[in-house]
C-alpha positions in Angstrom: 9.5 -6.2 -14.2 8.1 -3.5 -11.5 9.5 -0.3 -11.5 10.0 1.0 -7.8 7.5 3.3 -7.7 4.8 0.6 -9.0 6.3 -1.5 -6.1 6.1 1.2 -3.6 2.2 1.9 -4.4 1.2 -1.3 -4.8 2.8 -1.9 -1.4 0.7 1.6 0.1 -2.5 0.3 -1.5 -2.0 -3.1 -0.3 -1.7 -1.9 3.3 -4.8 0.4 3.1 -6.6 -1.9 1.2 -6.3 -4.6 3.7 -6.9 -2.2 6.9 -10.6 -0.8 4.8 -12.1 -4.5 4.5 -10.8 -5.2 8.5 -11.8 -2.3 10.1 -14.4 -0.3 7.7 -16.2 -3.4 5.7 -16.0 -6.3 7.5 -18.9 -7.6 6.5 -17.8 -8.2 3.0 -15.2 -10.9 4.3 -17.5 -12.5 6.6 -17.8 -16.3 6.9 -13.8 -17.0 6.4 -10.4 -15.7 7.1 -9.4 -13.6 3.8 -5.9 -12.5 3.9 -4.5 -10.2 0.9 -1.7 -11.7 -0.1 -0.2 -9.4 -2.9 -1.2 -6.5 -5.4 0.0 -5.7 -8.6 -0.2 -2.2 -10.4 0.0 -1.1 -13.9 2.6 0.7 -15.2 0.5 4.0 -15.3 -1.1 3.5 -12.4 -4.7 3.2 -13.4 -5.3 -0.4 -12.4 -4.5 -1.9 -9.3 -5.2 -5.8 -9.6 -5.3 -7.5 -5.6 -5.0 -10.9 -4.8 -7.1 -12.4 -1.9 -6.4 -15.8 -0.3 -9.8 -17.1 1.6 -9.2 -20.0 4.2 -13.5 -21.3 4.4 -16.4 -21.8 2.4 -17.9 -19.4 -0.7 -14.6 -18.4 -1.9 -15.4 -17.0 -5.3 -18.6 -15.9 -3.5 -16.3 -14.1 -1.6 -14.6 -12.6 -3.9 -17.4 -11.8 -6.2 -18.6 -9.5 -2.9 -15.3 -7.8 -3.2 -15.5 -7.0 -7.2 -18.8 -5.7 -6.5 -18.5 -3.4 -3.9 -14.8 -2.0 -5.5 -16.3 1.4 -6.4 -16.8 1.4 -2.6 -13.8 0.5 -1.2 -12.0 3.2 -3.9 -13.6 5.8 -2.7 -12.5 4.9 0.7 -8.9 4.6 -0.4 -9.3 7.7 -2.1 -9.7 9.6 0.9 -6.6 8.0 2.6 -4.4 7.9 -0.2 -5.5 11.7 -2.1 -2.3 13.5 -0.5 0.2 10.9 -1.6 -1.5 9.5 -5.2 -3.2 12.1 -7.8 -5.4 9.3 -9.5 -6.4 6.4 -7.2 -6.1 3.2 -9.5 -9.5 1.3 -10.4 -9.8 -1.9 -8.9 -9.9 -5.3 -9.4 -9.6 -8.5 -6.9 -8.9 -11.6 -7.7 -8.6 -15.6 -6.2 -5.1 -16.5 -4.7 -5.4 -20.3 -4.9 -1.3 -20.7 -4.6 -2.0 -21.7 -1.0 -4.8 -24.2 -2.1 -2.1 -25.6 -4.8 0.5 -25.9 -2.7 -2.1 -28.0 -0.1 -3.0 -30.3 -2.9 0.9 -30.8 -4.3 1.4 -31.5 -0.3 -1.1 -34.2 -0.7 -0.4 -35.6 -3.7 3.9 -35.9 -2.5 2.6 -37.8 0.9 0.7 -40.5 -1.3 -2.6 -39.0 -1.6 -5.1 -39.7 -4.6 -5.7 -36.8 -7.3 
């Protein structure tokens, strides 16, 4: 269970983290519509896990771009987020497939094959 505080900065990082890879590195995203759907943060703050749903091709390409260039994109939330968070969180992003599942339960209900 969260504590309100984890909520609260996971919801801040989410927001900036989001507004970085739209207006700042677009080019990571490229080739698909990437939408982050939720993060999660430690209890102490040091690890900030994000979740990224991808509607197109290369999605764990995508993704893989994302884990790779994460030193980048904390340094840019660093520099919007040093007056509100002493540490900023390392980073990690991960593959929301919950949509994809959901599709394929969809399917599967309306007589489609496995």
């Amino acid at each position: 269970n969260e504590s309100k505080r984890q909520l609260r900065v996971a919801k801040l990082i989410q927001q900036e983290i989001a507004d970085i890879l739209q207006r700042e590195l677009p080019g990571l995203t490229a080739g698909g519509l990437t939408t982050l759907t939720k993060v999660r943060v430690t209890p102490d703050l040091s690890l900030a896990r994000y979740y990224v749903s991808i509607l197109g091709q290369n999605k764990q390409a995508t993704v893989d771009k994302l884990n790779e260039a994460r030193a980048d994109v904390r340094l840019r939330l660093g520099q919007r987020l040093r007056h509100q968070l002493r540490i900023v969180p390392q980073l990690e992003c991960y593959l929301d497939d919950s949509l994809d599942y959901i599709d394929r339960i969809d399917h599967l209900l309306n007589g489609g094959e496995a």
